[in-house]
C-alpha positions as CSV (number, residue, x, y, z in Angstrom):
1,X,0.1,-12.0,7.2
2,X,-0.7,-14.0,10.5
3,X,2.8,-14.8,12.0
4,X,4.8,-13.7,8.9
5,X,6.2,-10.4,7.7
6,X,6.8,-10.0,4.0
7,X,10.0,-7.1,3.2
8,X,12.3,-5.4,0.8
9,X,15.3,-6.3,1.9
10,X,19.1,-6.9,1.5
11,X,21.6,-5.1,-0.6
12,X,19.6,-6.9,-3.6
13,X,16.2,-5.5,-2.5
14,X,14.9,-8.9,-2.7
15,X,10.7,-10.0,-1.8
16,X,12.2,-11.8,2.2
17,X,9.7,-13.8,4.6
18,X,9.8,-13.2,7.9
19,X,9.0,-15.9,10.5
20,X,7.6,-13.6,13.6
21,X,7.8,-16.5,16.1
22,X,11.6,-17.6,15.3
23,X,12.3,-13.7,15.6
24,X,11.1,-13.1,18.8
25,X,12.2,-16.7,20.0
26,X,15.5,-15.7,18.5
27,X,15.6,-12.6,19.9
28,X,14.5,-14.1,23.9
29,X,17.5,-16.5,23.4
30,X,19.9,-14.2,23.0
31,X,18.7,-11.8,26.2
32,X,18.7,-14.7,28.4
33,X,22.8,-15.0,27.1
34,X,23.7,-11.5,27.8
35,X,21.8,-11.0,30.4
36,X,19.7,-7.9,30.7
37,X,21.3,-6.5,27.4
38,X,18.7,-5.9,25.0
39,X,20.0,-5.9,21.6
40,X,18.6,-3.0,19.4
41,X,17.3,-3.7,15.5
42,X,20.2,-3.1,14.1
43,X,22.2,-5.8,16.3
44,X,19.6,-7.9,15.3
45,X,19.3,-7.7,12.0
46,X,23.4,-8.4,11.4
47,X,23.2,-11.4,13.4
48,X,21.0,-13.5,12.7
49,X,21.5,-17.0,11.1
50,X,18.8,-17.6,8.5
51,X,19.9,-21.5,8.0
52,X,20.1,-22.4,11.7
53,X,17.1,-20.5,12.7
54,X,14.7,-20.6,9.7
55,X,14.1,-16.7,10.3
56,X,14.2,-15.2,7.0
57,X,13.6,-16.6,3.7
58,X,14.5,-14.9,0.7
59,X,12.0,-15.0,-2.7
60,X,13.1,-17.1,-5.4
61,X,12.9,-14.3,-8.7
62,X,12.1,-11.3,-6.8
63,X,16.2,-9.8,-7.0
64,X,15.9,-5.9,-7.6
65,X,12.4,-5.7,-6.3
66,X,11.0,-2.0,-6.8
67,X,7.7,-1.8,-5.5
68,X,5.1,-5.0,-4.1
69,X,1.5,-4.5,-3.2
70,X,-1.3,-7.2,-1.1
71,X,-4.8,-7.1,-2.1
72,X,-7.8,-9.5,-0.3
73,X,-10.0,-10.7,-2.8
74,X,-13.4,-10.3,-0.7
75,X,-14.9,-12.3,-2.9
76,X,-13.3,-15.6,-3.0
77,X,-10.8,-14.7,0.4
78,X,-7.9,-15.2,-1.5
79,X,-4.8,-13.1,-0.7
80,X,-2.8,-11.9,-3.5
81,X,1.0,-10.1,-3.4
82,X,2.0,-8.7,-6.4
83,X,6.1,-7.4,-7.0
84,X,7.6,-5.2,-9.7
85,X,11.1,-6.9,-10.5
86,X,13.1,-6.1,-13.6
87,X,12.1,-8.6,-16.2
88,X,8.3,-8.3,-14.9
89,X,5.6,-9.3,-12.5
90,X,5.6,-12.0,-9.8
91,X,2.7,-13.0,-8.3
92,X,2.2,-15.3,-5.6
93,X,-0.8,-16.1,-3.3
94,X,-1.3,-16.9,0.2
95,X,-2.0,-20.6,0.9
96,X,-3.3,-21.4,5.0
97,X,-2.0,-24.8,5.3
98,X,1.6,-23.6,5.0
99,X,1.2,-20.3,6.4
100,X,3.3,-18.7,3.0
101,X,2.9,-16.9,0.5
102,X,3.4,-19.5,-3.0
103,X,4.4,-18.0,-6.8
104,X,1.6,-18.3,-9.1
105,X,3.2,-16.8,-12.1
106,X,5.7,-14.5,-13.3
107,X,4.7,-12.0,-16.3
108,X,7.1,-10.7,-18.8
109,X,7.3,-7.5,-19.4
110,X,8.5,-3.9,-19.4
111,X,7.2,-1.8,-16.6
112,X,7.7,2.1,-16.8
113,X,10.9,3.6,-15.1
114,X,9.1,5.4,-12.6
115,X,6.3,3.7,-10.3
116,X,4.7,6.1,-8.3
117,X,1.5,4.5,-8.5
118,X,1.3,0.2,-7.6
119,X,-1.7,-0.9,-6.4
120,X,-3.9,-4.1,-6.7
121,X,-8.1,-3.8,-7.9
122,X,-9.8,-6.2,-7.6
123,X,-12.8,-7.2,-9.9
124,X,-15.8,-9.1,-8.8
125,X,-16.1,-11.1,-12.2
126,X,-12.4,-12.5,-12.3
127,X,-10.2,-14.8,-10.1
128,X,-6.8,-12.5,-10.5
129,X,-6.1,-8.9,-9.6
130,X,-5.3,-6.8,-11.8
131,X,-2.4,-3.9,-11.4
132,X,-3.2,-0.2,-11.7
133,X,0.1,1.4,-12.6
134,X,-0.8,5.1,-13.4
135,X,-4.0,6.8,-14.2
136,X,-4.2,9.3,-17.6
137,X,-6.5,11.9,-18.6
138,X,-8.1,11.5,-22.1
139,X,-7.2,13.8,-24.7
140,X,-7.7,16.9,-25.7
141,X,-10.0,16.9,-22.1
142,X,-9.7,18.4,-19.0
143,X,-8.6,16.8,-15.5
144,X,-11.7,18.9,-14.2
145,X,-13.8,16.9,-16.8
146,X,-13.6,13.5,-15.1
147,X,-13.0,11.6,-17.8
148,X,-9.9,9.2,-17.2
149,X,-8.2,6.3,-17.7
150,X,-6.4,3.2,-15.5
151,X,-3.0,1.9,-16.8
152,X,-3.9,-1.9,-16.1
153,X,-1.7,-4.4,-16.0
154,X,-3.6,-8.0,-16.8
155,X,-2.3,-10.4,-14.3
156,X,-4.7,-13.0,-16.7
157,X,-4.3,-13.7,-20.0
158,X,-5.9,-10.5,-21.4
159,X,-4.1,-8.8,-24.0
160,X,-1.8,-5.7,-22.3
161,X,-2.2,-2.6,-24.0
162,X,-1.9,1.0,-22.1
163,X,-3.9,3.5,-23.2
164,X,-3.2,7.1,-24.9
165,X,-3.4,10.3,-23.0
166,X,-0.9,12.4,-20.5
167,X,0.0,10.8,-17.3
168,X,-1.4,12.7,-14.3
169,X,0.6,13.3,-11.1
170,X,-1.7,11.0,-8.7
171,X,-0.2,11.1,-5.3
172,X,-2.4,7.4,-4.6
173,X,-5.0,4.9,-5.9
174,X,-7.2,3.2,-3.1
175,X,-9.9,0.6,-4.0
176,X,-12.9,1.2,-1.5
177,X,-15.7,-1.3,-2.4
178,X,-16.2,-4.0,-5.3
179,X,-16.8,-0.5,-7.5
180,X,-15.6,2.7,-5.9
181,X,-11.9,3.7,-6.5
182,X,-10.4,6.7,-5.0
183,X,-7.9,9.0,-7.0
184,X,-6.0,11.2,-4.9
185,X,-4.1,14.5,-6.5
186,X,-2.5,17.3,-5.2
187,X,-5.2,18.3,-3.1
188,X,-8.2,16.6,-4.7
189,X,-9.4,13.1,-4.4
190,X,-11.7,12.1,-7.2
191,X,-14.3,9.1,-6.7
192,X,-14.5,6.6,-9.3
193,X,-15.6,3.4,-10.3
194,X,-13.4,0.5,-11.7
195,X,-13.7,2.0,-14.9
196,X,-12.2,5.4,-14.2
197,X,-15.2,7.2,-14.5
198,X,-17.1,9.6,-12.3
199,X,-19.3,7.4,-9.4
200,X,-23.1,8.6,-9.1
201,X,-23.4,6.6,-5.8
202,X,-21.2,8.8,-3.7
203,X,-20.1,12.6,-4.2
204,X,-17.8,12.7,-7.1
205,X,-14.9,14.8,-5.7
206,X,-13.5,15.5,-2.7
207,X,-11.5,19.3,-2.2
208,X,-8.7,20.1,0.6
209,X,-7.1,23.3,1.2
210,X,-3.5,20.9,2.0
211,X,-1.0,18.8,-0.3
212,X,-2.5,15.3,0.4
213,X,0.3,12.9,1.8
214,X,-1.8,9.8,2.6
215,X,-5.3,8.4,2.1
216,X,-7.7,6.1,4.5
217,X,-10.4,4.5,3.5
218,X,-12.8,4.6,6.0
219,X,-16.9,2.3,5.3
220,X,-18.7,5.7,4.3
221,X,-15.9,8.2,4.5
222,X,-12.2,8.8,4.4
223,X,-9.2,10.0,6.1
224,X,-6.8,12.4,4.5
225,X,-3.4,13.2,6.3
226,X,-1.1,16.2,5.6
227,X,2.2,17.7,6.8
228,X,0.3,19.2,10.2
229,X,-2.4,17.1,11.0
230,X,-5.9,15.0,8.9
231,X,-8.7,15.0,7.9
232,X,-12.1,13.4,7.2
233,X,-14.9,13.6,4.7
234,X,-18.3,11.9,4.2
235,X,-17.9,10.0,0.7
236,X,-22.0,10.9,0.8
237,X,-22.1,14.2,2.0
238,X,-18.8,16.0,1.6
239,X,-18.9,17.0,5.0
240,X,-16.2,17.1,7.2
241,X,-16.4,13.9,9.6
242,X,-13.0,15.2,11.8
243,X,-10.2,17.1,11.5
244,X,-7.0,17.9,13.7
245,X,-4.1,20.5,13.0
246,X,-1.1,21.1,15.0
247,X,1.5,23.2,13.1
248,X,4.3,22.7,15.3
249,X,4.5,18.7,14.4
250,X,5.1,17.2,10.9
251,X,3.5,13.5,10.9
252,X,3.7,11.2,8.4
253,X,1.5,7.8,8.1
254,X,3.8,4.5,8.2
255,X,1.0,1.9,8.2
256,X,-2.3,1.4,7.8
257,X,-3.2,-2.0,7.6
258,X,-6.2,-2.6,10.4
259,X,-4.6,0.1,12.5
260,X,-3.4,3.5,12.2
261,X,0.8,3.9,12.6
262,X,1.1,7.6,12.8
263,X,4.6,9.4,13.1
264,X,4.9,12.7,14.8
265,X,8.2,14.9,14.6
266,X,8.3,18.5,16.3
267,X,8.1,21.2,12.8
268,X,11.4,23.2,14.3
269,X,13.7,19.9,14.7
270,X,13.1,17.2,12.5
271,X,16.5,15.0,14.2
272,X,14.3,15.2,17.5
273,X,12.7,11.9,19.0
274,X,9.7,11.6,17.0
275,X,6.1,10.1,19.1
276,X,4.3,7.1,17.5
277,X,0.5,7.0,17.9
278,X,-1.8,3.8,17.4
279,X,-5.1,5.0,15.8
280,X,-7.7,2.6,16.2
281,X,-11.4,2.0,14.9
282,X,-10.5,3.3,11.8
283,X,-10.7,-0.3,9.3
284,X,-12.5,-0.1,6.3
285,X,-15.3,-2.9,5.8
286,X,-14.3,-4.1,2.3
């Protein structure tokens, strides 16, 4: 977020802000001592002095940190991050003047052992996010059918209550526009509003002959990556936008906030030097 890098880090897996400027300044200070020596991440990383450099500043209440997710509020511009820490939720929000990210709250309660799925919705009528923590089919129905359900957590002061129903294994939940979620599965991506249920704007599911790995949400279509390559379907249309396949690399997505960070490892030696590519253009409008 501008010149600061939120992390997991430390043997506590604590929420840690980054200062970007101090880090590089820090980093320029100690080239100019050793000369020509750069010093790798690693180096780095061991030894740096928070206190006398201001670098890194470590979360109060975020100790044991499992999983934390940012969300934009497009409606108001506020910037919301959410962690999962043992006795609950912490939320904080961005605030400009002091270029940080400030605790709002902390919620109190038991989150399920396993959180595959963490992401922030956003709803148009209310201030807070709210935390999607696993999506459920209804009973005695179909996954085919469409009918499903959102685990919400309430980041307001709405009652929490999660809803009946088996758990489905959802590889990712990705919030397109103020009322279009997508549900990736194993190799389907269902289109849904904020409710869960089936969208009549856009084409209802999406089908790929691949184990989805990663999903990009693109203004009227979006980007599916597998093991040996993407690719991309019109959310109108179902037609395929683009696709690329190259068998003898494995690549794997590591970021894709604004730009594309795309990893590329040679299939017959994984331990080889992997390739990083920059994909650009591809940054959703909401």
């Amino acid at each position: 977020m501008n010149n600061v890098l939120m992390s997991i880090s430390g043997k506590s897996s604590q929420l840690t802000s980054h200062s970007l400027p101090a880090l590089f300044e820090y980093r320029r200070n100690m080239q100019r001592r050793q000369g020509h020596l750069a010093i790798n991440a690693h180096r780095l990383s061991t030894k740096i002095n928070a206190r006398k450099y201001a670098m890194s500043v470590k979360i109060p209440d975020t100790k044991g940190c499992r999983r934390c997710s940012v969300v934009r509020n497009p409606y108001n511009d506020s910037v919301f991050l959410c962690a999962a820490v043992p006795t609950g939720l912490v939320l904080l929000m961005w605030y400009e003047p002091l270029q940080k990210f400030m605790q709002l709250k902390h919620i109190a309660l038991s989150l399920p052992e396993s959180l595959p799925i963490f992401e922030l919705l956003v709803q148009e009528t209310k201030e807070l996010p709210q935390v999607c923590v696993g999506v459920r089919s209804y009973p005695h129905q179909k996954e085919i059918s469409g009918q499903m359900h959102f685990d919400i957590i309430h980041l307001d002061d709405t009652p929490q209550s999660l809803p009946d129903g088996e758990n489905l294994e959802v590889k990712q939940v990705i919030q397109l526009d103020r009322d279009t979620v997508l549900v990736a599965l194993e190799n389907t991506v269902k289109v849904v509003n904020l409710q869960a249920c089936m969208s009549h704007q856009k084409t209802p599911e999406l089908d790929f002959e691949f184990s989805i790995h990663k999903l990009v949400c693109l203004q009227d279509s979006v980007l599916v990556f597998w093991k040996h390559g993407l690719k991309g379907k019109s959310l109108q249309t179902n037609e395929v936008t683009q696709e690329i396949t190259d068998k003898s690399r494995v690549f794997q997505v590591l970021g894709t906030s604004r730009d594309i960070i795309l990893q590329s490892t040679p299939t017959d030696d994984p331990s080889a030097m992997s390739n990083l590519y920059i994909l650009t253009g591809h940054e959703s409008s909401y």
